[in-house]
C-alpha positions as CSV (number, residue, x, y, z in Angstrom):
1,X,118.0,91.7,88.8
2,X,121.7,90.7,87.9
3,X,122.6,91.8,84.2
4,X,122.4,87.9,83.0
5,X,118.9,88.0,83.8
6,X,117.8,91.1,82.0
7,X,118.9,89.9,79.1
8,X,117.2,86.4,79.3
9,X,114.1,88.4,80.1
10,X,115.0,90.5,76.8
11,X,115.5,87.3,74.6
12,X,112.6,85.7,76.4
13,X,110.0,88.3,75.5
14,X,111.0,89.0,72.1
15,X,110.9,85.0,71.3
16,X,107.5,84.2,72.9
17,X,109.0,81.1,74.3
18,X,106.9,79.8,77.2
19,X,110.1,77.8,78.8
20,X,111.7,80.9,79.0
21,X,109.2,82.2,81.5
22,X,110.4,80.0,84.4
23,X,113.8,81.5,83.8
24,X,113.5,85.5,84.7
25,X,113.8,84.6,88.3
26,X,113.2,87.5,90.5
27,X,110.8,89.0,88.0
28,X,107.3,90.2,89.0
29,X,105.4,92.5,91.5
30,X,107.9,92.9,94.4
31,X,110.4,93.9,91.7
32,X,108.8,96.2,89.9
33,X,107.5,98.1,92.3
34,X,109.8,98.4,94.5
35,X,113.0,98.7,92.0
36,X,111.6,101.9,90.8
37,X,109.9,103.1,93.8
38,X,112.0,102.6,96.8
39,X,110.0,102.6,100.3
40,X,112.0,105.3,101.3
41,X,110.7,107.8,98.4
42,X,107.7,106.8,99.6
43,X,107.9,107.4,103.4
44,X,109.4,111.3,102.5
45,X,106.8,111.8,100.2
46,X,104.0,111.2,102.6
47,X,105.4,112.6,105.5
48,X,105.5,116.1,103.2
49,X,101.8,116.1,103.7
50,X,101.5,114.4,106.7
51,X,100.0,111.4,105.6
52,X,101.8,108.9,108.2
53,X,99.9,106.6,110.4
54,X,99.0,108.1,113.5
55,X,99.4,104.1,115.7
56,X,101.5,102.1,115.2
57,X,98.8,99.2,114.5
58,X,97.0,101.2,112.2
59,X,95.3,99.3,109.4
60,X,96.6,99.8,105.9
61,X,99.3,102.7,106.6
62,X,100.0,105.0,104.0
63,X,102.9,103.5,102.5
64,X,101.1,100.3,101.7
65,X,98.4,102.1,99.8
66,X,101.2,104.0,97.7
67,X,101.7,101.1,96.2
68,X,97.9,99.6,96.2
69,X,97.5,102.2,94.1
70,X,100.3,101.0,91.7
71,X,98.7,97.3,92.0
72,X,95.2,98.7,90.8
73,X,96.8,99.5,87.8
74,X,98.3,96.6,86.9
75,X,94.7,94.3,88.1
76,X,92.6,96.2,86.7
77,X,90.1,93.0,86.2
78,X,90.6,92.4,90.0
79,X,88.2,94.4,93.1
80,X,89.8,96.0,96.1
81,X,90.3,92.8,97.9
82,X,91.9,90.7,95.2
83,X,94.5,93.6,94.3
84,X,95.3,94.1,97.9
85,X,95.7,89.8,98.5
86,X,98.0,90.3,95.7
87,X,100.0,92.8,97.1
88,X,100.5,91.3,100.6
89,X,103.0,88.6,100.4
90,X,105.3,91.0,98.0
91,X,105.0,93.5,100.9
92,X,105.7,91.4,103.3
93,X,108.5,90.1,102.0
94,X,109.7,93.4,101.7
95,X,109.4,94.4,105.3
96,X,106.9,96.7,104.2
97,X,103.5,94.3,105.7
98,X,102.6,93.3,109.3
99,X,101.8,90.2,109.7
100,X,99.6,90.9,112.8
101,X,97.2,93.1,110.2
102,X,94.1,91.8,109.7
103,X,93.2,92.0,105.8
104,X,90.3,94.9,105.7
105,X,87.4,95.2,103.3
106,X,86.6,97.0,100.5
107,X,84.8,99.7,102.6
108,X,88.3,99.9,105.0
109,X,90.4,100.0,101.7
110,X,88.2,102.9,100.6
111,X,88.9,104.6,103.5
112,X,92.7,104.1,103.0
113,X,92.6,105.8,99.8
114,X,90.8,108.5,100.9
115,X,93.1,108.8,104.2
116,X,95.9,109.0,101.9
117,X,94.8,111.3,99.3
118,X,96.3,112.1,95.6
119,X,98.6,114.5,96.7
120,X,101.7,112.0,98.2
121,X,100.9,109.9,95.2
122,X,101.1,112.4,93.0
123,X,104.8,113.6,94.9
124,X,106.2,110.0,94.8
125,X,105.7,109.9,90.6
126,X,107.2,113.4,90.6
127,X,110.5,112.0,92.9
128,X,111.0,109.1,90.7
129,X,110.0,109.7,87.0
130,X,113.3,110.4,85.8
131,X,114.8,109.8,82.4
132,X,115.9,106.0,81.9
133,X,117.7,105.9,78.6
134,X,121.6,105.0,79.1
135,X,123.8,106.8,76.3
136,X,124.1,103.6,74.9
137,X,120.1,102.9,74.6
138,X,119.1,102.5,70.9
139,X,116.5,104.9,69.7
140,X,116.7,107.4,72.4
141,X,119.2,110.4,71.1
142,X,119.3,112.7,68.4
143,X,122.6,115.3,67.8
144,X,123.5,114.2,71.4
145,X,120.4,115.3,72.7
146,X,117.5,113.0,74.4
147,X,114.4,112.7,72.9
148,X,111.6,113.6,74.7
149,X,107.5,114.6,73.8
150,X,104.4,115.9,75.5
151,X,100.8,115.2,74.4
152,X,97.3,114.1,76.0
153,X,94.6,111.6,75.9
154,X,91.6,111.3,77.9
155,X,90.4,108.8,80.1
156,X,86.4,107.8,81.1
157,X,86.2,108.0,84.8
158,X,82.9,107.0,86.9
159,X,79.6,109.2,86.2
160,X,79.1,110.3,89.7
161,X,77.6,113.8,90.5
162,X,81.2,115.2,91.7
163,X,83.5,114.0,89.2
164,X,80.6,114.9,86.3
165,X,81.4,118.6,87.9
166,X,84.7,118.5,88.2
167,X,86.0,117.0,85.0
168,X,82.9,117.3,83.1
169,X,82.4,116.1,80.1
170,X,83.6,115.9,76.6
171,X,81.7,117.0,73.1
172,X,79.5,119.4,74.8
173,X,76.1,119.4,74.7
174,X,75.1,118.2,71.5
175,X,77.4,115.2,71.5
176,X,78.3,114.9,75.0
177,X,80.6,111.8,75.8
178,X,79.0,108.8,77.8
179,X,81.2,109.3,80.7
180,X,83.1,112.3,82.3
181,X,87.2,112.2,81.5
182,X,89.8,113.1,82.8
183,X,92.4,115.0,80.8
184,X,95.9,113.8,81.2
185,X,99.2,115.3,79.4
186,X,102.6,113.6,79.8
187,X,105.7,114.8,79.4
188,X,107.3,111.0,77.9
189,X,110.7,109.9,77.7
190,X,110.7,108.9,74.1
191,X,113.5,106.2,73.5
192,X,111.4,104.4,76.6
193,X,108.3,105.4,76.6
194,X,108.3,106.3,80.6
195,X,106.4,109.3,81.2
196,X,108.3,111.4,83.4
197,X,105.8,114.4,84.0
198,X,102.0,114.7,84.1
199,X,99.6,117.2,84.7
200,X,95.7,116.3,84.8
201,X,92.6,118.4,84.6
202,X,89.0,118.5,83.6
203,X,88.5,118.7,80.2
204,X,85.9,121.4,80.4
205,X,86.8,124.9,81.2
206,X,89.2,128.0,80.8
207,X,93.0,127.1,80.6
208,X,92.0,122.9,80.6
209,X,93.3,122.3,77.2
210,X,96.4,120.4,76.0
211,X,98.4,123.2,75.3
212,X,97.3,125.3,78.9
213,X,98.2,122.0,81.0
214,X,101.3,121.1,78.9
215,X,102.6,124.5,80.6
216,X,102.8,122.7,83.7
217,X,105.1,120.6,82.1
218,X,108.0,122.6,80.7
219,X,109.5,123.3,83.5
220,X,110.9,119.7,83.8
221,X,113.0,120.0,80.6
222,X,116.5,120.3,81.1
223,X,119.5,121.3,78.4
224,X,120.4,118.1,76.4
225,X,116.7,117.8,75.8
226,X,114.8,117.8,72.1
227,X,111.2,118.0,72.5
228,X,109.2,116.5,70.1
229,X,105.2,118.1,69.8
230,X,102.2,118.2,67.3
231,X,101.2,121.8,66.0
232,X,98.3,121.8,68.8
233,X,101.5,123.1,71.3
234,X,102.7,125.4,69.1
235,X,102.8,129.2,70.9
236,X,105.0,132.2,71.2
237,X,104.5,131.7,75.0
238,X,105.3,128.2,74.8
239,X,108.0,128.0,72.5
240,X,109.9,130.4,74.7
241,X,109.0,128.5,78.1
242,X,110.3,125.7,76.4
243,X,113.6,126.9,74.7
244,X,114.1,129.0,78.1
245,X,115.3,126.0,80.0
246,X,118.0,125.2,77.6
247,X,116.5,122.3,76.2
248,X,115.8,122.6,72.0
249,X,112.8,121.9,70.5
250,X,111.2,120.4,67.1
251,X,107.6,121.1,66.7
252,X,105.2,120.9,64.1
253,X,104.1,124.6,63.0
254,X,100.5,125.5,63.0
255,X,100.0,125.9,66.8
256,X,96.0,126.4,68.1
257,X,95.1,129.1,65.9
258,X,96.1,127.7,62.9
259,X,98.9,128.5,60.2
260,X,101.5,131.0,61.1
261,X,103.6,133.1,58.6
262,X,107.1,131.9,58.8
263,X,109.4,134.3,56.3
264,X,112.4,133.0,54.9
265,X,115.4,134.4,56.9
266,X,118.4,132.7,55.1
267,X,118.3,129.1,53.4
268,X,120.2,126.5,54.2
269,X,121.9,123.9,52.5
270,X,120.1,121.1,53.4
271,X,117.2,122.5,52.0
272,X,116.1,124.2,55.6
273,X,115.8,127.7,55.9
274,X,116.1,130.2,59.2
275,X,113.0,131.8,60.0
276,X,111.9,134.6,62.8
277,X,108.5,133.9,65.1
278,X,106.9,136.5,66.7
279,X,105.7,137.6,69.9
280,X,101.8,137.6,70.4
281,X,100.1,141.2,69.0
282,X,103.2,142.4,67.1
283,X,102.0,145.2,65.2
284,X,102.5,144.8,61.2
285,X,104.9,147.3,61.3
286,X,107.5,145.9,64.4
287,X,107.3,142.5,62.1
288,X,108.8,144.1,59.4
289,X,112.0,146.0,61.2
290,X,112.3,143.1,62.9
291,X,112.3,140.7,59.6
292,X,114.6,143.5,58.3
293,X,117.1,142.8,61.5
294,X,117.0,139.1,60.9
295,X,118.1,139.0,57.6
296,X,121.3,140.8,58.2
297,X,123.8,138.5,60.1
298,X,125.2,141.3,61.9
299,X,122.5,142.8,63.2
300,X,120.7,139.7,64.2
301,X,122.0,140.0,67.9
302,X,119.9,143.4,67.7
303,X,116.7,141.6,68.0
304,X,114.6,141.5,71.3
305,X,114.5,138.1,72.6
306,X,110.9,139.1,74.3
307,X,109.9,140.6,71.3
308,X,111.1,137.8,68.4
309,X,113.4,134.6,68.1
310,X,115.1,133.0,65.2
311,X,113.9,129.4,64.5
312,X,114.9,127.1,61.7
313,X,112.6,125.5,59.3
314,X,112.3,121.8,58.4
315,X,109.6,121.0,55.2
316,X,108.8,118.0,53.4
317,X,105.8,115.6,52.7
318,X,105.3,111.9,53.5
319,X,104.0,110.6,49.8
320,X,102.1,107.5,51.3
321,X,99.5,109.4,53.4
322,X,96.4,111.0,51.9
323,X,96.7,114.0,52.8
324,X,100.1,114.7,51.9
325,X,99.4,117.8,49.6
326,X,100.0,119.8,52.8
327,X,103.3,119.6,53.3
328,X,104.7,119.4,56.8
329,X,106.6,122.3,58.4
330,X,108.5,122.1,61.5
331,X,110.2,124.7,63.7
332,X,113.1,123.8,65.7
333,X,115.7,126.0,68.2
334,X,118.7,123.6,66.2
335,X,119.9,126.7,64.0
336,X,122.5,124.5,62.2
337,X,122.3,121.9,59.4
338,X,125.7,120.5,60.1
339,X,124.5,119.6,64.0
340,X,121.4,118.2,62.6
341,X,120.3,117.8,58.8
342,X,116.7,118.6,57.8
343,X,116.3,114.9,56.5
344,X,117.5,113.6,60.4
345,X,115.2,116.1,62.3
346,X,112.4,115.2,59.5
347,X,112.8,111.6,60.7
348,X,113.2,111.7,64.2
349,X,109.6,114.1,64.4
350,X,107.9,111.0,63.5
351,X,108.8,109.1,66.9
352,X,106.2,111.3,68.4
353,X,104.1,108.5,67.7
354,X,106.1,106.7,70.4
355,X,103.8,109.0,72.5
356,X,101.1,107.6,71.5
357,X,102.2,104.1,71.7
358,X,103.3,105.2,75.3
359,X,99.3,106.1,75.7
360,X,98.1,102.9,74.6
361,X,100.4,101.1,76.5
362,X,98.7,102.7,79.6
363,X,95.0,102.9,78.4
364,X,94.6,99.6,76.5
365,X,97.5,97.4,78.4
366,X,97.3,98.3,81.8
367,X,93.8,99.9,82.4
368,X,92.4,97.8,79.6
369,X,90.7,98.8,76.2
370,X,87.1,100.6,76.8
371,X,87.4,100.2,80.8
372,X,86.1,103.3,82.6
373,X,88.7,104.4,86.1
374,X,87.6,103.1,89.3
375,X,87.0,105.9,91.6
376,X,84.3,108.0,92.3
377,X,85.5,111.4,93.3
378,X,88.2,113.6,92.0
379,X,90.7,113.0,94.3
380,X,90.8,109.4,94.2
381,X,90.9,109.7,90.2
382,X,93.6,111.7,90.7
383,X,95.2,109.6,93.0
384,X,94.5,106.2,90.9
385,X,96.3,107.7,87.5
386,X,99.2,108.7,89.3
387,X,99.6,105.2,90.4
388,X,99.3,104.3,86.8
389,X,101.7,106.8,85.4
390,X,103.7,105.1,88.4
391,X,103.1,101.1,87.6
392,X,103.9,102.1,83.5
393,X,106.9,104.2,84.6
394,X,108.4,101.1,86.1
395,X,107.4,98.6,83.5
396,X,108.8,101.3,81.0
397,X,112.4,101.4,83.1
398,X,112.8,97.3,83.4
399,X,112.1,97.1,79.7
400,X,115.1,100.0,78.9
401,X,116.9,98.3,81.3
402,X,116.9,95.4,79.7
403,X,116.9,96.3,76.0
404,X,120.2,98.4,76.9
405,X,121.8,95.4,78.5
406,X,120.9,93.1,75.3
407,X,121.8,95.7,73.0
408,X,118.6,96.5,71.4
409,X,116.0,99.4,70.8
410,X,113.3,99.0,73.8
411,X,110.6,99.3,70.6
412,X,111.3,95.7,70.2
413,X,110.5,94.5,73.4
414,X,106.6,93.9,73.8
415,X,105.1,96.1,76.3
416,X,101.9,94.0,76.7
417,X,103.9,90.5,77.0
418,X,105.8,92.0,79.9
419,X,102.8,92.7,81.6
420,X,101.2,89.4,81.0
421,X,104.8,87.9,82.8
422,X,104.6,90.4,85.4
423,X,101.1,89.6,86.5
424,X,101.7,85.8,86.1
425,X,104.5,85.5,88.3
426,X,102.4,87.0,91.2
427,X,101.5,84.2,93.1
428,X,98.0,83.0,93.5
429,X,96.3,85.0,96.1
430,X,94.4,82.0,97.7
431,X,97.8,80.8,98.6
432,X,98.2,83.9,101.1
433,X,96.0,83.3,104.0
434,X,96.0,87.1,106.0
């Protein structure tokens, strides 16, 4: 889309206007999907499992249902047939449909999905879910560094016999949920909202938690980075996986097992003080020489990085909320008040909530508030929330796109209005005769 046209699309969707519709030319399914996830991504994604068609008149080849299972997420309302009528004429016009294919059934689509698997799904999001924010995107740096966040939500998925045992269910016994879910943690671009990691797992069972499965995740951050997370993520192991990368970090102290001691090292003068944290198991003793090293400036260096880090600490309390006699402390790797005051830090922990916005967006927008997931075995669960991750990703990129262009914070560009634009200018299916 040229750059005059991201802007109308900008000005359009902020102002509601229904004339303005008729002007994003070039806007909808085709675009989308194919602007963020080229067909060549695709092809070398499969092709690393060996997922390609076998015949060259194969029904339903991979690469088409790479990005059926981005359609599913944005018809949610619609059955196999519908999405895939919808998806036809896009394809086709992209070179990517034969027109000697006969359309196929739900039970053939079925079989497509299962012939394809989660796995080159799962390697096209991880190929493409890159950061979007330009330096000039509103909202998306702190202290030159992009703000990113990881946290997790839960999503109903069908009560069949294997995806009850495999994901199992939430509340345990006395208060089990109504359907199994699927746990799902995203590493999420915060100026943007695009997710641009993900890990999923049963929410039942040893090392399925948040915290366990956002592990999977640090690996992804880069230096440049500020990672934004709620005390659940809090850990020695984690905070140094984390800072290890060269990224920095502002989390909320408390971690899983509750409150931590965090001593004053030196205060600072915006009202921030240095601090040490500790490896797991330090003995009583080890705490206090090492406390004793802190303190001193010179002897600081002394201090084994496996054993104990210095972290800086950020406290204050938000007066409007009800519990705000426990005031909030955050830890964070920025050591210096004059790269980043306490006051800046203090605000920009609170666009974690763009995290959960960035949930809803997927949950309520796309998949649609209360609806349970199609599919009825793990893998095709799997499969079908990677193509969501993938169909927000790219709704998530157009609107940054488009908000830098105009000059704007993406926040003020509706994320459920694009969708409703998106999935209007796909053309009647009944007009498509396969």
């Amino acid at each position: 889309m040229c750059r005059c046209g991201l802007v109308v699309l900008v000005w359009v969707m902020i102002a509601g206007c229904v004339w303005g519709w008729w002007a994003v030319d070039g806007l909808g399914l085709g675009g989308v999907l194919a602007g963020s996830v080229p067909r060549d991504v695709v092809d070398a994604a499969v092709a690393v499992y060996g997922r390609e068609s076998k015949r060259s008149d194969g029904k339903l080849p991979a690469h088409v249902m790479v990005y059926f299972a981005m359609a599913l997420a944005l018809f949610a309302e619609d059955d196999y047939e519908g999405v895939l009528a919808r998806l036809a004429e896009p394809l086709m016009a992209w070179g990517c449909w034969d027109a000697s294919w006969s359309m196929p059934g739900s039970a053939g689509i079925t079989q497509a999905r299962q012939r394809l698997g989660a796995e080159p799904v799962r390697e096209v999001f991880e190929r493409v879910a890159r950061p979007v924010c330009g330096v000039l995107t509103r909202g998306a740096w702190l202290a030159g560094r992009r703000l990113v966040s990881v946290d997790g939500s839960e999503l109903d998925v069908p009560d069949s016999p294997a995806n009850a045992e495999f994901f199992g269910y939430a509340g345990g016994a006395t208060r089990r949920s109504a359907f199994p879910k699927a746990r799902l943690v995203t590493l999420v671009e915060t100026g943007s909202r695009a997710p641009i990691g993900a890990v999923i797992g049963p929410v039942v069972g040893k090392g399925q938690g948040e915290q366990s499965l956002a592990r999977g995740l640090y690996p992804l951050l880069e230096p440049g980075m500020l990672l934004l997370a709620d005390r659940n993520f809090y850990g020695w192991r984690d905070w140094c996986a984390a800072t290890d990368t060269g990224a920095d970090v502002l989390w909320r102290a408390g971690g899983a097992g509750g409150a931590i001691a965090l001593p004053v090292v030196q205060d600072l003068p915006d009202g921030s003080y240095l601090t040490v944290v500790y490896a797991s198991r330090t003995r009583p003793s080890e705490r206090d020489r090492i406390l004793a090293l802190a303190r001193d400036p010179a002897t600081r260096a002394d201090i084994d990085p496996h054993r104990a880090r210095i972290a800086r600490v950020v406290s204050y309390q938000v007066t409007d909320r009800a519990d705000n006699d426990e005031p909030i402390s955050l830890l964070t790797s920025i050591l210096d008040p004059a790269d980043a005051p306490a006051a800046v830090l203090a605000e920009a922990y609170h666009q974690r909530w763009d995290h959960e916005t960035s949930n809803g967006q997927l949950k309520t927008h796309l998949r649609g508030p209360g609806r349970v997931l199609r599919s009825k075995s793990p893998a095709m669960v799997t499969q079908e929330i990677y193509g969501y991750l993938l169909t927000h990703y790219a709704i998530s990129a157009l609107i940054c796109q488009a908000a830098t262009e105009a000059d704007i914070d993406p926040d003020q560009v509706k994320f459920h209005r694009t969708v409703r634009i998106l999935r209007r200018r796909v053309q009647d299916p009944t007009a498509f005769s396969p």
